[in-house]
NUSEDREN-803214 format. One record per residue (C-alpha): residue in one letter; x, y, z. Coordinates in steps of 0.5 Angstrom, whole numbers, plus 500, padded with zeros to 3 digits. Last residue first. Layout:
# residues N
aXYZ...
This chain:
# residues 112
x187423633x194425631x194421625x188422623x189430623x196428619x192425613x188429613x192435612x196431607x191430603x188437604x196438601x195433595x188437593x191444594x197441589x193439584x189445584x195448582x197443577x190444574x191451574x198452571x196448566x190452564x195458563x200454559x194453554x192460554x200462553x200457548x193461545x197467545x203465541x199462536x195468535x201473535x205467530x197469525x198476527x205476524x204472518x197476516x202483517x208480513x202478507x200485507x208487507x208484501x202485497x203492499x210492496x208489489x203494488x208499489x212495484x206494479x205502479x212504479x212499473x206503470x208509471x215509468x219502467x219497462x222493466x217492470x211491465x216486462x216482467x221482473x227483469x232477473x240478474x239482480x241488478x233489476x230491470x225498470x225503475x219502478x223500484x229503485x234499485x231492484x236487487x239491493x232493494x230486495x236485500x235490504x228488505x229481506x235483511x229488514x224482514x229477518x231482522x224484526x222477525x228475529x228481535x220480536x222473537x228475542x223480545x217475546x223469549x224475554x218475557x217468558
């Protein structure tokens, strides 16, 4: 189990620094008008200078608060499977003390 929530970490850790990589390949400097990824970025943007610094650090946070909600949602989904699987393991056990009483009742019978 232990090791299936490092691989995830391991994954999304990836995928955001490739995303990351990526973002500020097309963008150069961020602020710093158009992008070399074929697109401008709006005309804010592209005409650089404080207020294009402003929009992409705007932008920026925008992202990484968006990837902390996707992250504490996959955290809540895993912590709820974990409860789940927890529960089961109870009913299972009491499954198992109740067929082992079976058992037992079963051999006292038999030896009386």
């Amino acid at each position: 189990m232990a090791g299936s929530v490092s691989l995830l970490r391991a994954s999304v850790r990836n995928i955001v620094f490739v995303q990351m990589r990526r973002s500020s390949d097309q963008l150069g400097e961020l602020g710093k008008g158009a992008g070399k990824g074929g697109g401008g970025g709006g005309a804010v943007r592209e005409a650089g200078g404080a207020f294009g610094k402003r929009q992409a650090a705007e932008e920026e946070k925008y992202f990484r608060q968006k990837e902390q909600e996707t992250l504490a949602a996959l955290r809540k989904h895993h912590e709820g499977e974990i409860h789940h699987h927890k529960e089961e393991i109870d009913r299972l056990q009491k499954e198992i003390h109740r067929h082992k009483d079976k058992i037992k009742d079963l051999t006292k019978r038999h030896d009386d």
